[in-house]
C-alpha positions as CSV (number, residue, x, y, z in Angstrom):
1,X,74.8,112.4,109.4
2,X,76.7,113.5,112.4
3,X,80.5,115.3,111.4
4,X,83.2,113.1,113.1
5,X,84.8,115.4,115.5
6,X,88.4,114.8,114.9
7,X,89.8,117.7,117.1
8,X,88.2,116.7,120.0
9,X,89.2,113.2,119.3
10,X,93.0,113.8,118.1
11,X,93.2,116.2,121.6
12,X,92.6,112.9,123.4
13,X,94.8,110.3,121.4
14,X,97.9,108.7,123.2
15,X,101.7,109.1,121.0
16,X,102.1,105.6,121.4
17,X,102.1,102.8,119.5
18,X,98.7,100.7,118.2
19,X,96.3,100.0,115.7
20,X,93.2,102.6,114.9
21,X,89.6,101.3,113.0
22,X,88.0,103.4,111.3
23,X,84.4,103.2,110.9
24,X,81.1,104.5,108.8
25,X,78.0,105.1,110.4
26,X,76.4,102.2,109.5
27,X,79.0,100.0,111.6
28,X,81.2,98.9,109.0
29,X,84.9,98.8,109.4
30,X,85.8,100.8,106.5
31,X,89.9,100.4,107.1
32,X,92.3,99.2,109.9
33,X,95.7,100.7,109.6
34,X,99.2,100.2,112.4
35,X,100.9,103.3,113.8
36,X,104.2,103.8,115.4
37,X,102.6,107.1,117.0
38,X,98.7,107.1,117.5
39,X,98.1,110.6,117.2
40,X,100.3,111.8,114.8
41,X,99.3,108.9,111.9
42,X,95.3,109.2,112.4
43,X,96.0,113.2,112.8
44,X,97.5,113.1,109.3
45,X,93.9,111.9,107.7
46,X,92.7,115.6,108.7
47,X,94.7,117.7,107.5
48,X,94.0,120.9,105.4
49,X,95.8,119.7,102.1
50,X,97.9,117.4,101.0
51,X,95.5,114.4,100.6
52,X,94.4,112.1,97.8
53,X,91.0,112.0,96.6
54,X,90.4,108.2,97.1
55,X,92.0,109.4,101.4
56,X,89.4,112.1,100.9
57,X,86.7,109.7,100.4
58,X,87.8,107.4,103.0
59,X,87.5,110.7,105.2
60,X,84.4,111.6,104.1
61,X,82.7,108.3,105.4
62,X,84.0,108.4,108.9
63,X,81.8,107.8,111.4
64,X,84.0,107.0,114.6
65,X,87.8,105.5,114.7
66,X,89.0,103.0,117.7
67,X,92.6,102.6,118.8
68,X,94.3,99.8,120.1
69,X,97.2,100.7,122.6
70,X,100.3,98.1,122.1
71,X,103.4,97.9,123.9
72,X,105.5,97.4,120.5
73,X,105.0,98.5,116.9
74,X,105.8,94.7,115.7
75,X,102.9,94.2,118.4
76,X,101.1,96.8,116.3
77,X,101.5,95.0,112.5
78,X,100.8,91.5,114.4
79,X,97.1,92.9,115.6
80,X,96.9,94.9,112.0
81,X,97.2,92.0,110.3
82,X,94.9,89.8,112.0
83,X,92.1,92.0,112.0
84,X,92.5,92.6,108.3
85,X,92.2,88.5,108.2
86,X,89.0,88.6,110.0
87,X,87.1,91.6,108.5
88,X,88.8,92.3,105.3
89,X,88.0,96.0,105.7
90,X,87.0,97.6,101.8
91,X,89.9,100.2,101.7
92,X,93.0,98.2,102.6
93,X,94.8,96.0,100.6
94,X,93.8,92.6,100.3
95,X,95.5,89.2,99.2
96,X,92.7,87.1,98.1
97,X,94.7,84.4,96.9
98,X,95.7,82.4,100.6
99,X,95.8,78.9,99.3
100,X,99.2,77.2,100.9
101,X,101.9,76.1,98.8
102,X,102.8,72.4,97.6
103,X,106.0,70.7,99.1
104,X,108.0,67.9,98.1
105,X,108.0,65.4,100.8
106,X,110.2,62.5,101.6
107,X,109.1,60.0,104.5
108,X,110.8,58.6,107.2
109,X,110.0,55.1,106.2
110,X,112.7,52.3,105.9
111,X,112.6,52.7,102.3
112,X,111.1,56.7,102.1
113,X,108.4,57.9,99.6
114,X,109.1,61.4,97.6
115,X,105.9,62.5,97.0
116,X,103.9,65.8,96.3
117,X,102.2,67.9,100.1
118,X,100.1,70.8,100.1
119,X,98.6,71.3,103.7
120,X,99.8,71.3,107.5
121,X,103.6,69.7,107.7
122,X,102.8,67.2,110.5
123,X,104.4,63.8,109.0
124,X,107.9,62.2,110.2
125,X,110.5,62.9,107.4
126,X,111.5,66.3,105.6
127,X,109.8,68.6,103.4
128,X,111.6,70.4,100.6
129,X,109.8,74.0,99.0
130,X,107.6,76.1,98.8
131,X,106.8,75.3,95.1
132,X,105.0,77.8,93.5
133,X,102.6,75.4,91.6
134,X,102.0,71.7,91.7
135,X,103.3,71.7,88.3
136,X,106.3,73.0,89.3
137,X,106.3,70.5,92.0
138,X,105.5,67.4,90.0
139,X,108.0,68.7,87.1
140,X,110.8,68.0,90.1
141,X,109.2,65.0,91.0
142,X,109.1,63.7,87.6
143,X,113.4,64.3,87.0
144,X,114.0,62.9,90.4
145,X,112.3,59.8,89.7
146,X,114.1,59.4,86.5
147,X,117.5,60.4,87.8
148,X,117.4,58.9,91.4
149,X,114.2,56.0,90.8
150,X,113.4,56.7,94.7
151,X,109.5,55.2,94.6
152,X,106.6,57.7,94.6
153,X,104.1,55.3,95.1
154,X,101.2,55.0,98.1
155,X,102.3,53.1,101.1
156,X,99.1,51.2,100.7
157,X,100.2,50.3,97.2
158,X,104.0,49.4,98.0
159,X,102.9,47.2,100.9
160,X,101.1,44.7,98.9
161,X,103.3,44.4,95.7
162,X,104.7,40.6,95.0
163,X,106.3,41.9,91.5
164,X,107.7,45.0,89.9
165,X,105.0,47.6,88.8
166,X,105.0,49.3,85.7
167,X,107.6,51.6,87.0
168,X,110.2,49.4,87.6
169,X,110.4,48.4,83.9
170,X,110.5,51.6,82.5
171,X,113.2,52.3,84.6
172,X,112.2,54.7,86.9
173,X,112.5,53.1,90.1
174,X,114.3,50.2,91.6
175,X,111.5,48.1,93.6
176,X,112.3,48.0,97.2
177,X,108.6,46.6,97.4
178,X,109.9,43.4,96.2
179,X,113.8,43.8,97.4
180,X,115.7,44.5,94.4
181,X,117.7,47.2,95.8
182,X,119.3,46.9,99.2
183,X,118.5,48.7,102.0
184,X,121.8,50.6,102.3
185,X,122.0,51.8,97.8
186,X,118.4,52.7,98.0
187,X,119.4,55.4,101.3
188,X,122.2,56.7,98.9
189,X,119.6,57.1,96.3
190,X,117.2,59.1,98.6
191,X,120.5,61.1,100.2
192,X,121.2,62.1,96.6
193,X,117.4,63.3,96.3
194,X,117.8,65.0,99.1
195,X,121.1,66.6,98.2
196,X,119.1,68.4,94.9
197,X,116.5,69.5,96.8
198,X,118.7,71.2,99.3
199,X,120.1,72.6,96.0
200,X,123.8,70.9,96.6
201,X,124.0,70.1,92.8
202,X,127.9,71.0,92.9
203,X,128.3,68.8,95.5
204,X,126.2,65.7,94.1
205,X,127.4,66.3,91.2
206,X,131.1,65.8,92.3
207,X,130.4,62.5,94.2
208,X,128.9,61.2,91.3
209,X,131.5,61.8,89.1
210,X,133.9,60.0,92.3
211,X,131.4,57.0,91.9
212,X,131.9,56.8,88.2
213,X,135.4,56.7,88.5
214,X,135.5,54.3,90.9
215,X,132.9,51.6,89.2
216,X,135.1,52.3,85.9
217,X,138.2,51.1,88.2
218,X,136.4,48.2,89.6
219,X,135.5,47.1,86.0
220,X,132.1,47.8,87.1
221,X,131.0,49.4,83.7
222,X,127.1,49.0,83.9
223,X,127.2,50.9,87.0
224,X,129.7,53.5,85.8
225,X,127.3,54.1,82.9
226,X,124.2,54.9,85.5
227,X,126.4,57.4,87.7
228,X,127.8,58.7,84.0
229,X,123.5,59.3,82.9
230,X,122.9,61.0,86.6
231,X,125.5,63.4,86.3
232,X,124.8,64.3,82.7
233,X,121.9,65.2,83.4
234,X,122.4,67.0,87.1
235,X,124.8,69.0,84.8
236,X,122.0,70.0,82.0
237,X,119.9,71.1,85.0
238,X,122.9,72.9,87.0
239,X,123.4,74.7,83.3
240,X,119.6,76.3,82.8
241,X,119.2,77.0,86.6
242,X,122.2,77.0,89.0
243,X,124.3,80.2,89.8
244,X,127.6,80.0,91.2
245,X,128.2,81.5,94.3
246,X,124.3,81.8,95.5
247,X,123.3,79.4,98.6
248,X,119.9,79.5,100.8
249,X,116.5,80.1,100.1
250,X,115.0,83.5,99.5
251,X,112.0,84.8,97.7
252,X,112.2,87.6,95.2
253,X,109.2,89.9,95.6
254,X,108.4,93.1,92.9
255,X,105.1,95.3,92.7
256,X,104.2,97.7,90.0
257,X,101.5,99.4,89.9
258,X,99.9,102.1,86.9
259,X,96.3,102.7,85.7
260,X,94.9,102.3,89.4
261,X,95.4,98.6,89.4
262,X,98.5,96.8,91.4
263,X,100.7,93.3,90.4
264,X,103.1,91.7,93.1
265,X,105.5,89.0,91.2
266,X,107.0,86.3,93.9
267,X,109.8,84.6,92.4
268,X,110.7,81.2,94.4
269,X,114.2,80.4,95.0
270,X,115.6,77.3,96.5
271,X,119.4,76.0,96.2
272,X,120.4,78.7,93.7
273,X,117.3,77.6,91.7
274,X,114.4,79.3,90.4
275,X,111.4,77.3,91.0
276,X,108.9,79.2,89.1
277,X,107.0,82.4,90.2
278,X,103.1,83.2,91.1
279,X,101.2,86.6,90.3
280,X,98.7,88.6,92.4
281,X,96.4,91.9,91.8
282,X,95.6,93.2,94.7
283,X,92.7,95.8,94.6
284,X,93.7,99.5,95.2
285,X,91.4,102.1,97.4
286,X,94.1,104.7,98.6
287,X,96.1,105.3,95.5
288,X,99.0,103.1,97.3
289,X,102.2,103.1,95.9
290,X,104.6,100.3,95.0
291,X,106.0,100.2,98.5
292,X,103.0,100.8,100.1
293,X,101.8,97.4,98.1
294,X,105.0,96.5,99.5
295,X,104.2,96.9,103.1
296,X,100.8,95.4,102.9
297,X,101.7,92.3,100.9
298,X,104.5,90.8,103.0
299,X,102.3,90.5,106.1
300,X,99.7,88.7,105.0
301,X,101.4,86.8,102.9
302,X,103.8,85.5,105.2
303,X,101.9,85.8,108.6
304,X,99.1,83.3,108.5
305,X,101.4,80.3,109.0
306,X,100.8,78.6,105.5
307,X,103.6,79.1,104.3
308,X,107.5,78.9,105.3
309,X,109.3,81.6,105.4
310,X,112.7,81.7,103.7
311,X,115.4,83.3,105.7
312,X,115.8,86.5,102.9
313,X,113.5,88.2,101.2
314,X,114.3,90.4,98.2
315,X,111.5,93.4,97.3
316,X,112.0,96.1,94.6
317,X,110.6,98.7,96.8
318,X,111.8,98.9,100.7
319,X,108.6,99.3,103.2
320,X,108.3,102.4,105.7
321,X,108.7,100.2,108.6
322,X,110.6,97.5,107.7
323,X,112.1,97.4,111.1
324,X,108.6,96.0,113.1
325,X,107.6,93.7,109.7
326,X,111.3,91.9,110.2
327,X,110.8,91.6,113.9
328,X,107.6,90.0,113.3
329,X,108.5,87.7,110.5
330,X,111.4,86.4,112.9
331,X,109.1,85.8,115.6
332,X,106.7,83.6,113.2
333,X,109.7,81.9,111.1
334,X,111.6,81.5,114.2
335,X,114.9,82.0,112.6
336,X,116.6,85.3,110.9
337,X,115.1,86.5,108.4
338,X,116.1,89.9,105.9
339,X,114.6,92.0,104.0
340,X,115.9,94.0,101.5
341,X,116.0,95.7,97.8
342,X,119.8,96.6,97.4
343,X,121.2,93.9,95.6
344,X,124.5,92.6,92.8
345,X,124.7,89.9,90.8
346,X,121.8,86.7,90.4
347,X,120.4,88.4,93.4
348,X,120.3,91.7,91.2
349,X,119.6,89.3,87.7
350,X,116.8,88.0,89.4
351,X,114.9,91.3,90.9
352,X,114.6,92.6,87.3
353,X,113.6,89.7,86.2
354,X,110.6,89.7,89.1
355,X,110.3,93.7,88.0
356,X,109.8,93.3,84.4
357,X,107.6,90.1,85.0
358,X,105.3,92.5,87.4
359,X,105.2,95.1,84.9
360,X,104.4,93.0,81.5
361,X,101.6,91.1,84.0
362,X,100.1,94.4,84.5
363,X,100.2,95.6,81.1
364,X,98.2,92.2,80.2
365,X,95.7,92.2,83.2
366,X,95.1,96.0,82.2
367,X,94.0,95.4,78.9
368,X,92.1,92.2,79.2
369,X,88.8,92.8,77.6
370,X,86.6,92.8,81.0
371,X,88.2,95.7,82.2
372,X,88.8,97.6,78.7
373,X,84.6,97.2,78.3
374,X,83.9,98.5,82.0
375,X,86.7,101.5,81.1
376,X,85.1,102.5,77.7
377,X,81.5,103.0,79.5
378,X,83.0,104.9,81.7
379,X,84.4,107.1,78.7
380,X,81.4,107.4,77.1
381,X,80.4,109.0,79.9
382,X,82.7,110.9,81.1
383,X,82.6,112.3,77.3
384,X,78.8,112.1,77.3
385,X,79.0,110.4,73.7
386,X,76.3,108.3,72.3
387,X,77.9,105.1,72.4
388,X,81.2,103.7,73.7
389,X,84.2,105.1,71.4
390,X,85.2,102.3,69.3
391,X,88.8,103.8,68.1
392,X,90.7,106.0,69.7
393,X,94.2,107.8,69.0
394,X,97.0,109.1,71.2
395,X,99.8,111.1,70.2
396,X,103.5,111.9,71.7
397,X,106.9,113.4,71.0
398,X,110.2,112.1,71.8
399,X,113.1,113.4,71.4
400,X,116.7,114.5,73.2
401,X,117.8,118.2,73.4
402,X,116.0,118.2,70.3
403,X,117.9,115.5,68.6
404,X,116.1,112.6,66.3
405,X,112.7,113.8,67.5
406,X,109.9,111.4,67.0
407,X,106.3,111.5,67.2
408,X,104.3,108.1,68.1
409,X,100.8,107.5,67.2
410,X,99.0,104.3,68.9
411,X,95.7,102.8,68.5
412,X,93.4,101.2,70.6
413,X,90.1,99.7,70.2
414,X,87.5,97.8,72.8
415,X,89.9,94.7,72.3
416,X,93.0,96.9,73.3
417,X,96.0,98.2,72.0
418,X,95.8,97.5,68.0
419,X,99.7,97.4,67.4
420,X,99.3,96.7,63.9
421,X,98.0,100.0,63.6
422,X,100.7,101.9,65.4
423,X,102.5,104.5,63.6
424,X,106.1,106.3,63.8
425,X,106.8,109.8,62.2
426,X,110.3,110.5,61.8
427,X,110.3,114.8,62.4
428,X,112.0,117.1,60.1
429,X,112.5,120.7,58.9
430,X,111.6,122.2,62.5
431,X,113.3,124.5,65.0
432,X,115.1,121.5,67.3
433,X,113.1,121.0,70.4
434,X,110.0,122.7,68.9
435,X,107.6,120.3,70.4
436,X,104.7,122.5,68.8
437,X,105.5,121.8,65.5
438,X,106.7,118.8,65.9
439,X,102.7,117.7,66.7
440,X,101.5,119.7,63.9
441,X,103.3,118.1,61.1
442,X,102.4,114.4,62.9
443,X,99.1,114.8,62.9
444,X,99.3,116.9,59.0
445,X,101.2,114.0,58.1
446,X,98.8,111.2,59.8
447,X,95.1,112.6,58.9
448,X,96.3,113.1,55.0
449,X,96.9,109.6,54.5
450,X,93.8,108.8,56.7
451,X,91.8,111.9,53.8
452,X,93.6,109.3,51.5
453,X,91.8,106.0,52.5
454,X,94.7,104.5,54.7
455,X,93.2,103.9,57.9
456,X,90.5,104.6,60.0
457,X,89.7,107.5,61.8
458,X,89.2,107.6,65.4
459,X,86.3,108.7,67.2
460,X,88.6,110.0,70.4
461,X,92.3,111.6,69.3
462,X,94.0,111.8,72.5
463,X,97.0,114.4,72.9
464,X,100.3,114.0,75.3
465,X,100.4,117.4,76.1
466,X,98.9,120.4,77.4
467,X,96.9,123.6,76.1
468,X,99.8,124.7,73.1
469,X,99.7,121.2,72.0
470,X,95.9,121.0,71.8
471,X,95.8,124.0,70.2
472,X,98.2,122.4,67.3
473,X,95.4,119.5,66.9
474,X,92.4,121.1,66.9
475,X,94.2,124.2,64.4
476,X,95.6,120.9,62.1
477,X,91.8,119.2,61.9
478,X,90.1,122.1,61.5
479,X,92.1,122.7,58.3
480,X,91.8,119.2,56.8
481,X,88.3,119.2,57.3
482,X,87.7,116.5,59.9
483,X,85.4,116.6,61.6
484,X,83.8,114.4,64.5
485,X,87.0,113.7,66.3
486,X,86.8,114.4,70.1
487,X,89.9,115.9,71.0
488,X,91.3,115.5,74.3
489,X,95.0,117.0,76.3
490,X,96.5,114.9,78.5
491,X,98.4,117.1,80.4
492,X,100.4,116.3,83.5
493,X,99.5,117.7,86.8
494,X,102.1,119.7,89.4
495,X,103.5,116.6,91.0
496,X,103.6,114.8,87.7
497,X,102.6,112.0,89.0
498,X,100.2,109.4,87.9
499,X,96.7,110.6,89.2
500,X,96.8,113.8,89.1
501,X,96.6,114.5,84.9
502,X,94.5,117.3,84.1
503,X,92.0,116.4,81.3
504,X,91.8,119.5,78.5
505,X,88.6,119.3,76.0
506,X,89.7,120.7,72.6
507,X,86.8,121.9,71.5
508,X,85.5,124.4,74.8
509,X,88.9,124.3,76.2
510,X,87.6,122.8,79.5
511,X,90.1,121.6,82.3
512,X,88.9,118.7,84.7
513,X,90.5,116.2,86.8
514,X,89.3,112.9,87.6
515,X,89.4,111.1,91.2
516,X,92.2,108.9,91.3
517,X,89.9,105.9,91.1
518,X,88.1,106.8,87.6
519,X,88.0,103.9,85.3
520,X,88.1,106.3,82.4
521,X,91.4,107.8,83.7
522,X,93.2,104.6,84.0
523,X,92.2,104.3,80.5
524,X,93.7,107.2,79.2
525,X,97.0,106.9,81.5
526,X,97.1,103.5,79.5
527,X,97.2,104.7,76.3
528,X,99.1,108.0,77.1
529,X,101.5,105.8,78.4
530,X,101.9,103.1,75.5
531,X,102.2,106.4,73.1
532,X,105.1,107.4,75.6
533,X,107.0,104.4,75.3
534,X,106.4,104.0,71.6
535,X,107.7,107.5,70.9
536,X,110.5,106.9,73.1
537,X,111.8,103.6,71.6
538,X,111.2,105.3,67.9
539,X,113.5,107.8,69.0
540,X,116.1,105.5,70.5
541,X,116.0,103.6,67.4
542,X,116.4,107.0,65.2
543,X,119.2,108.1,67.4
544,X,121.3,105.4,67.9
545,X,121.0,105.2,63.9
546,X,122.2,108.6,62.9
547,X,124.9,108.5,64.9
548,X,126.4,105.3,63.4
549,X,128.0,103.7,66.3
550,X,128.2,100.8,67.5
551,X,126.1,100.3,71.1
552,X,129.5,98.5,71.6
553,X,131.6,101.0,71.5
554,X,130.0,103.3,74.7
555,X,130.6,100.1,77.5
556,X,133.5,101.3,79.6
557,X,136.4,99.2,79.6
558,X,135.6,97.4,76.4
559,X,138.1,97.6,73.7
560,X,138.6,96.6,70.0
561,X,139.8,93.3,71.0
562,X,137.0,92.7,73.5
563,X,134.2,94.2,70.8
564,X,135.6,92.0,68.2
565,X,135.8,88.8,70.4
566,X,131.9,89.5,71.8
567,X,130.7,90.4,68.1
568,X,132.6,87.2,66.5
569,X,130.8,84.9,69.2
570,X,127.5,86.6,69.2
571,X,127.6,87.4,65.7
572,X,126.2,90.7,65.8
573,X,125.8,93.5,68.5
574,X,122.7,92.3,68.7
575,X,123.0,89.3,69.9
576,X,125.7,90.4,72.8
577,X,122.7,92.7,73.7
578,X,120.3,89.3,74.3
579,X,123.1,87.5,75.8
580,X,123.0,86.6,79.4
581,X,125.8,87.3,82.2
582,X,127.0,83.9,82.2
583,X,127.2,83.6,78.4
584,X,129.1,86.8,78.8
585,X,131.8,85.2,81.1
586,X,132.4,81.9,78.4
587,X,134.3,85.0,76.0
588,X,137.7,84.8,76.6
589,X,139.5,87.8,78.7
590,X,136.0,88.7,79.7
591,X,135.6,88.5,83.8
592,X,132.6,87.9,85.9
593,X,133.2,91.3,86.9
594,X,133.3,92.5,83.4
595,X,130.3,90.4,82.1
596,X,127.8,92.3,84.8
597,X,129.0,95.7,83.2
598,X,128.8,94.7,79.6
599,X,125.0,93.6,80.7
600,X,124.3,96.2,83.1
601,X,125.1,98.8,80.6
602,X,123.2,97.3,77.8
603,X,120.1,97.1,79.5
604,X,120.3,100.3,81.4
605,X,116.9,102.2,81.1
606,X,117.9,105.4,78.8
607,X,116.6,108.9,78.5
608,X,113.0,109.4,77.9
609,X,112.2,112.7,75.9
């Protein structure tokens, strides 16, 4: 195979703005990427260091790149993304998921239909969404038709009615087909639809209540009763979903990524509510970062005209060129549109939720048992053992300047993580911050009771640490005896980043790294990192115990009175921590302002050790 020549071919390349293919010698577009400056971004694939192994191998395979010269770098991301459509190149990111999103619709007609619409949005009338679901959709359509009884029928149906349907008996709508509503109360019923689905619940809510009045003054007590049921239950709604102060619709984006694999989390909002959420994987090639994912999700999500495109968009991670994407958004949503990540209060409430939603989805997709199986073959060999390990063992410390240190032991088998298994070890009698001994009296303390009958022993006994550590378990086994326990350091790299571990065999002492895109590592990062959050939250746990305080007692601001109001409402310190923002704001002398720092500082991430 001919060498690409990249000199010769970087010598020639324009500074300006485009898109560049790259290709194998076979043909095949291997990747299509945008560039604000031609020469410098495909210049960066060659040089001497710096690169990942997955960009390596994309490298490696390159037969011949072509550039196309635009006149803008939104021009650039346009063409990017619609050649990605129509090839779906191997190492970029793809969304595979491009079905369009279901709409509520209300017709134009004389006496309009509300009915589910997934598709093109061609008819007369107005459409209300995105939804993320058509559950989601048909659980608004089913409270609209008992709140508002607008018909959801066929127009083929409602045309040839000469009686009530069903419907109409059980109350949950008020036949137009055979004109037992006039024309002018059955428009106020459908402009009080439309006033939910706009999200104007504080200002239905307050006509209603005007009509109630009213019909009570008129002696009109049937029809006070109706308005009385509507706003009850507009105000059970506005109570599980509305927050004050947000308008407009906006889509809350987050992506996490860990153990090679991606999740993006898009949670809908409409009117101040959340309309439910909808998850994609996207495959990683290029060991792609969250804002990477990021930057490759939005336009294809957004650009192929399926789907509206709400005038802010919230992401956890900020792309590179955010600048171009906007532009180009704009251009397709014709109407403003921003982007961005810094956010306060629901907006704020709601990114973590999107965050944390991303990252337990990940967790869950990691460990299903498809991708556990494919990950222990590729252990067994890596390991070259006999057959796929069928328990394995990892091992951390946690502790803070030496304080309440605490050593974590998890289990996994070919179904997972085994959580019943797990095991904490509360570390004594050492030198503070002697993370040495702190692993030898774990694993003293852990393979005695196993020597004992309780529990089984692993065939793999994985180590969060590097050669000194190793040392510890392989010195610790070797005097208790055991014997056929693969022992294996997982120590981090230079960068300490996720990637770039460098595996150490206990038993020649062997160092190796695997390429970024080794099922076996993502494996091991996932139970390295389950043993790191274990040990952490152990030590939390020990910590806040020894010092006897309250978690109370460290928010800012928050005095005996306040602490004893909180504790006598939530009954325990506890339950202020699992309280919301708004159930913050019902304490007395507690302030909006006040509630978002109680919360904030309750559920600020701590130190890991």
């Amino acid at each position: 195979m001919n060498q690409f020549d990249h000199k010769a071919f970087l010598k020639t390349l324009t500074t300006r703005p485009g898109v560049y293919q790259m290709y194998d010698e076979t043909g095949r577009l291997l990747y299509v990427g945008k560039a604000k400056n031609l020469k410098n971004r495909v210049g960066s694939y060659f040089r001497a260091s710096g690169l990942t192994d997955k960009t390596m191998a994309l490298v490696g395979r390159i037969h011949d790149i072509q550039v196309t010269v635009t006149t803008t770098e939104v021009d650039a991301l346009l063409l990017e993304h619609n050649l990605i459509k129509n090839h779906r190149p191997p190492y970029n990111i793809l969304l595979k998921d491009d079905k369009s999103f279901p709409y509520i619709y209300v017709s134009a007609d004389t006496f309009p239909r509300i009915s589910m619409h997934r598709g093109a949005r061609k008819g007369k009338g107005q459409y209300f969404g995105p939804y993320p679901s058509a559950g989601a959709a048909r659980e608004s359509l089913h409270f609209l038709q008992k709140v508002f009884k607008v018909r959801q029928c066929e127009n083929s149906y409602y045309r040839n009615r000469t009686r009530p349907c069903l419907q109409h008996q059980i109350d949950r709508c008020t036949a137009p087909c055979v004109d037992l509503v006039s024309e002018e109360a059955y428009a106020r019923q459908v402009e009080d639809t439309k006033l939910f689905l706009r999200g104007k619940s504080q200002e239905l809510m307050v006509r209603l209540a005007d009509d109630m009045e009213r019909a009570a003054a008129e002696l009109e007590y049937e029809q006070a009763a109706v308005f009385r049921d509507q706003l009850s239950q507009l105000q059970q709604v506005q109570a599980s979903q509305g927050i004050e102060g947000v308008s407009g619709d906006l889509d809350i984006i987050a992506a996490a990524v860990s153990g090679g694999r991606a999740c993006v989390q898009v949670l809908f909002v409409r009117g101040a509510r959340v309309l439910g959420s909808k998850t994609y994987y996207p495959p990683l090639r290029l060991e792609e970062t969250a804002g990477e994912v990021i930057a490759a999700f939005l336009p294809q999500y957004y650009l192929n005209h399926a789907r509206a495109i709400p005038g802010e968009i919230i992401v956890n991670q900020t792309p590179e060129s955010i600048e171009p994407l906007t532009e180009a958004l704009q251009v397709s949503a014709e109407h403003r549109v921003k982007i961005r990540s810094r956010v306060r209060d629901a907006r704020a409430r709601w990114l973590r939720l999107a965050v944390q939603t991303a990252e337990t989805n990940l967790q869950a997709h990691l460990a299903g048992k498809e991708t556990v199986r494919a990950r222990l073959q590729a252990l067994q060999t890596l390991l070259s053992l006999p057959e796929p390990p069928e328990r394995m063992e990892c091992f951390d410390i946690s502790h803070s300047s030496g304080e309440a240190t605490v050593a974590s032991c998890v289990v996994f088998d070919h179904s997972g993580p085994r959580k019943a298994d797990y095991r904490k070890f509360n570390i004594a009698g050492i030198t503070a911050g002697d993370d040495y001994a702190a692993m030898q009296q774990a694993l003293e303390r852990r393979y005695k009771r196993i020597q004992a009958g309780e529990g089984r022993q692993p065939d793999i006994l994985f180590i969060d640490g590097g050669k000194g550590q190793v040392a510890q378990a392989m010195s610790v086994l070797e005097e208790l005896q055991v014997s056929g326990v693969v022992v294996i350091g997982v120590a981090k790299g230079v960068t300490r980043k996720a990637g770039f571990e460098t595996l150490i065999d206990g038993a020649s002492g062997r160092e190796r790294q695997l390429p970024g895109d080794s099922p076996a590592l993502h494996l091991i990062q996932q139970i390295r990192d389950e043993a790191h959050r274990f040990a952490i939250s152990g030590h939390r746990a020990r910590r806040d115990k020894a010092r006897k305080r309250s978690t109370l007692e460290d928010i800012p601001g928050v005095g005996a009175k306040r602490r004893r109001e909180l504790l006598r409402h939530f009954g325990s310190a506890q339950g202020v921590i699992n309280a919301s923002v708004e159930e913050l704001k019902k304490i007395s002398g507690i302030s909006a302002t006040m509630a978002t720092q109680i919360y904030d500082h309750l559920h600020v991430a701590g130190d890991d050790g």
